[in-house]
N, CA, C and O of each residue as an XYZ file, in Angstrom:
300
protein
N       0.835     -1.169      0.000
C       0.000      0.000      0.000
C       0.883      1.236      0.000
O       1.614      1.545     -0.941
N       0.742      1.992      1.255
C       1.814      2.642      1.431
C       3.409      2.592      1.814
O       3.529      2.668      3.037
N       4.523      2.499      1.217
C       5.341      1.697      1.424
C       5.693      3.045      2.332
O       5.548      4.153      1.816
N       6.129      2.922      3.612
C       6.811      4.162      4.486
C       5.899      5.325      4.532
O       6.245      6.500      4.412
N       4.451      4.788      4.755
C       3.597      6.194      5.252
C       3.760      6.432      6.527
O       3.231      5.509      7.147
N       4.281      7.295      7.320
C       4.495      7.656      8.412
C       3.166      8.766      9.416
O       2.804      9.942      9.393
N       2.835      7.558     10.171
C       1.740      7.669     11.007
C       1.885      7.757     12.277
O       2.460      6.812     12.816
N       1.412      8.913     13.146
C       1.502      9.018     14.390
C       0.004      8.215     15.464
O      -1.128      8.151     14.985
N       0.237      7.845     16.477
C      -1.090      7.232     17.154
C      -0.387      7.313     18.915
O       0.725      7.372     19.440
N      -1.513      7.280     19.246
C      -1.051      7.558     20.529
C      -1.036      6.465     21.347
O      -0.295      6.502     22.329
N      -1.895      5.226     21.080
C      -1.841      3.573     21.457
C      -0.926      2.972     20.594
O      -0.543      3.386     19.500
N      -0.645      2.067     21.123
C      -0.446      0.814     20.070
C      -1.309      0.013     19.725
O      -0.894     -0.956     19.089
N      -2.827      0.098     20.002
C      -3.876     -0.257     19.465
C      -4.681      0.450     19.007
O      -5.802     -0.020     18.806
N      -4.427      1.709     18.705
C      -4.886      2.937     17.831
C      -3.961      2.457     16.613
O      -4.502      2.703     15.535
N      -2.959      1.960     16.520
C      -1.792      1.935     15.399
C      -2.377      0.904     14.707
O      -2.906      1.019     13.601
N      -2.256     -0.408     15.549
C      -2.620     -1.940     15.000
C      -4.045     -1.773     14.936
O      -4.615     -2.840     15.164
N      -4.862     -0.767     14.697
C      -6.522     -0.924     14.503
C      -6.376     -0.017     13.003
O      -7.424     -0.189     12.382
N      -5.417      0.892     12.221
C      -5.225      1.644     11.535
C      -4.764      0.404     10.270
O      -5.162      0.091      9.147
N      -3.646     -0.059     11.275
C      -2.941     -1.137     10.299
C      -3.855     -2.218      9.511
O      -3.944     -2.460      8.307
N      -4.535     -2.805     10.701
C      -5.373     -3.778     10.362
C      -7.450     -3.288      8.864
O      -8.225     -3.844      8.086
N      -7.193     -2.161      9.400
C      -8.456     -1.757      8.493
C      -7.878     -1.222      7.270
O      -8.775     -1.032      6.448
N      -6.282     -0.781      6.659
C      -5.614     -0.883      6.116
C      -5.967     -1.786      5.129
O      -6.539     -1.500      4.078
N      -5.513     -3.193      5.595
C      -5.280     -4.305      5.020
C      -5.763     -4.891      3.497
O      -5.130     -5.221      2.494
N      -7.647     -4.841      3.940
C      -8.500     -4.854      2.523
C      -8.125     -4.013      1.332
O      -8.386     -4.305      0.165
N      -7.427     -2.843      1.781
C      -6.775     -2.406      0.256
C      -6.005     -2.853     -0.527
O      -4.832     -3.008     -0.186
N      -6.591     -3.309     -2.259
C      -5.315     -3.600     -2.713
C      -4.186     -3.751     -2.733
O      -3.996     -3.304     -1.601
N      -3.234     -4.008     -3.060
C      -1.814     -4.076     -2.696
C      -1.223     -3.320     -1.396
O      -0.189     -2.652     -1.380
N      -2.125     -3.570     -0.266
C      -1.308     -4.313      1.247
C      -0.958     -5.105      1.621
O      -1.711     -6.079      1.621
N       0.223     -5.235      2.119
C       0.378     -6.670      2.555
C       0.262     -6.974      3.720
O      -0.104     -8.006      4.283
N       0.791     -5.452      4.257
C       0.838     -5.948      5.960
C       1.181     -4.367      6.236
O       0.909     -3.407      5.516
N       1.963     -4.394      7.692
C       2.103     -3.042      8.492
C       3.015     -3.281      9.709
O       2.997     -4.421     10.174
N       3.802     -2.372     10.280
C       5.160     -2.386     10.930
C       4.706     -1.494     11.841
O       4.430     -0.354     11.467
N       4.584     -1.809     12.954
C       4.351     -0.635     14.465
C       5.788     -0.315     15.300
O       6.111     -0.906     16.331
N       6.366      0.456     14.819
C       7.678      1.096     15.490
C       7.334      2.077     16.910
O       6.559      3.027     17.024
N       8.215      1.446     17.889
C       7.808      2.436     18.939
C       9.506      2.896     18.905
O      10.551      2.247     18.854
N       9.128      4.594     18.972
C      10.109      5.651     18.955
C      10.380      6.371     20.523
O       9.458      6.945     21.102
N      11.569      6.276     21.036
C      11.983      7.167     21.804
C      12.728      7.814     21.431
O      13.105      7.790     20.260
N      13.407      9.010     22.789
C      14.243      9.869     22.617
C      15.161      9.205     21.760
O      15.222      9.700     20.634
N      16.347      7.614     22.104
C      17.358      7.618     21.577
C      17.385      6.280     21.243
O      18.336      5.503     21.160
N      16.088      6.109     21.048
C      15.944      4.271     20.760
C      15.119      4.202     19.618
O      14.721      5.240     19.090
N      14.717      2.703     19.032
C      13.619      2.536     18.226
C      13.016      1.233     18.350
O      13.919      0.399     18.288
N      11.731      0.612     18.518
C      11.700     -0.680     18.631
C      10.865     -1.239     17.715
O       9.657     -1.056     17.865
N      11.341     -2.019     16.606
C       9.769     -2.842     15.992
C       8.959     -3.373     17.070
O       9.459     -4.006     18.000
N       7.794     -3.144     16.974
C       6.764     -3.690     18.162
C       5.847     -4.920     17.862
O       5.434     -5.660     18.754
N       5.612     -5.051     16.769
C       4.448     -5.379     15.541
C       4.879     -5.163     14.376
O       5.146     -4.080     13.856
N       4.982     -6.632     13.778
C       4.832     -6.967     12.414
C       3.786     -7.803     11.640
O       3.845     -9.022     11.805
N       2.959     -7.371     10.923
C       1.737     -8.267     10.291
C       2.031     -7.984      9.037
O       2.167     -6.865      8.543
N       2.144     -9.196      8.441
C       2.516     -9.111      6.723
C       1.947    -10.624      6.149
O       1.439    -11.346      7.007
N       2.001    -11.103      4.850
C       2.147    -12.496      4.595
C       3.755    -12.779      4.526
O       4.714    -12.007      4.519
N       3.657    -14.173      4.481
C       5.007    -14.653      5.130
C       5.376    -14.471      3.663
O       6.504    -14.005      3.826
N       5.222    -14.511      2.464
C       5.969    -14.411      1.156
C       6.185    -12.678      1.039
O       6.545    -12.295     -0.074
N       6.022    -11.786      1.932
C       6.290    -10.820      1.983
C       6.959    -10.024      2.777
O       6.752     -8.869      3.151
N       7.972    -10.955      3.035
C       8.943    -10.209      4.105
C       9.608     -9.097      4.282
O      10.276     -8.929      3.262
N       9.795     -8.209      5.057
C      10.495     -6.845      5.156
C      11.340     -6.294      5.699
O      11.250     -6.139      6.917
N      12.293     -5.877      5.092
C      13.837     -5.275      5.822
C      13.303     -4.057      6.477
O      12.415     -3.533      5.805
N      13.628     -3.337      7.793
C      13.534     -2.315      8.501
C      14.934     -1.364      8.851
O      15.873     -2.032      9.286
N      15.079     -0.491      8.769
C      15.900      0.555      8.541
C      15.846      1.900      9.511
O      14.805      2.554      9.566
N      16.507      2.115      9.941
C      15.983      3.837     10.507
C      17.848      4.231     10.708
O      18.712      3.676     11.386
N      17.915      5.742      9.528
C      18.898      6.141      9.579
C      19.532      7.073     10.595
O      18.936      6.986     11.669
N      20.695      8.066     10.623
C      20.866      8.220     11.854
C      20.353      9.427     11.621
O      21.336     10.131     11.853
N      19.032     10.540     11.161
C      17.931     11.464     11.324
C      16.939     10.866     11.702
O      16.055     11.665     12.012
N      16.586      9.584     11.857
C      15.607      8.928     12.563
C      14.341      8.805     11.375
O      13.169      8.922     11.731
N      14.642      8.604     10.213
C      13.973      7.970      9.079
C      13.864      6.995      9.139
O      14.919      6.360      9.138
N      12.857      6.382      9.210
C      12.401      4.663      9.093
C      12.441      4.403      7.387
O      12.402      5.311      6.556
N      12.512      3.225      7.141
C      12.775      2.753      5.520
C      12.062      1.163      6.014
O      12.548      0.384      6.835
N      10.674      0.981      5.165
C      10.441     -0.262      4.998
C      10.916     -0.726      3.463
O      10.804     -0.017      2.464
N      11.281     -1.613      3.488
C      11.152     -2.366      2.016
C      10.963     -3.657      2.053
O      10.786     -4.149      3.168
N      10.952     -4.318      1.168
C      11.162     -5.290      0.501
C      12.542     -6.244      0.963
O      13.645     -5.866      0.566
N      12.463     -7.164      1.593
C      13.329     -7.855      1.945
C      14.231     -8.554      0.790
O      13.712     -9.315     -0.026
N      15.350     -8.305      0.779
C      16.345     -8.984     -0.225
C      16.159    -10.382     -0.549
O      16.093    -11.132      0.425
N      16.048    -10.974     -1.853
C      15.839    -12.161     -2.001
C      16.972    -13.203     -1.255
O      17.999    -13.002     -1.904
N      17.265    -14.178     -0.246
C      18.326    -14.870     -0.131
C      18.704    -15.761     -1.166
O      17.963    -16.536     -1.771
N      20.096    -15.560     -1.338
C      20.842    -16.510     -2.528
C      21.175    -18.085     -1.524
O      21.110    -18.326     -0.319
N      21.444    -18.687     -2.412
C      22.680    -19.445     -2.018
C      23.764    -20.091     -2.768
O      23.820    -20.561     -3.905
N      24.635    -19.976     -1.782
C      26.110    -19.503     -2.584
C      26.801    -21.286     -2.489
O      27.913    -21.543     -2.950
């Protein structure tokens, strides 16, 4: 859906009730609940299908980056 729409909520079940009614839209797959502090970050919640796995990112301005998880090779 939205790949890195950045949403504020004040629960984490205000978030995962956003995420989840989300879902029925076309090309969603799922949704990532990051809890942000001053100098931390935590994935909290991940709901996706399992053929849709996702790399998580947050640079050092405190940008989150979902994507698309790298295909694994083997070597």
């Amino acid at each position: 859906m939205f790949w890195n729409e950045r949403t504020f909520w004040d629960t984490q079940r205000s978030a995962e009730r956003w995420g989840t009614q989300s879902l029925p839209i076309a090309g969603c797959f799922g949704f990532v609940i990051i809890e942000e502090g001053e100098d931390f970050w935590d994935v909290v919640d991940e709901l996706g299908a399992p053929a849709h796995a996702v790399s998580i990112s947050c640079d050092r301005l405190g940008t989150f980056s979902v994507q698309p998880a790298p295909q694994l090779q083997l070597v």
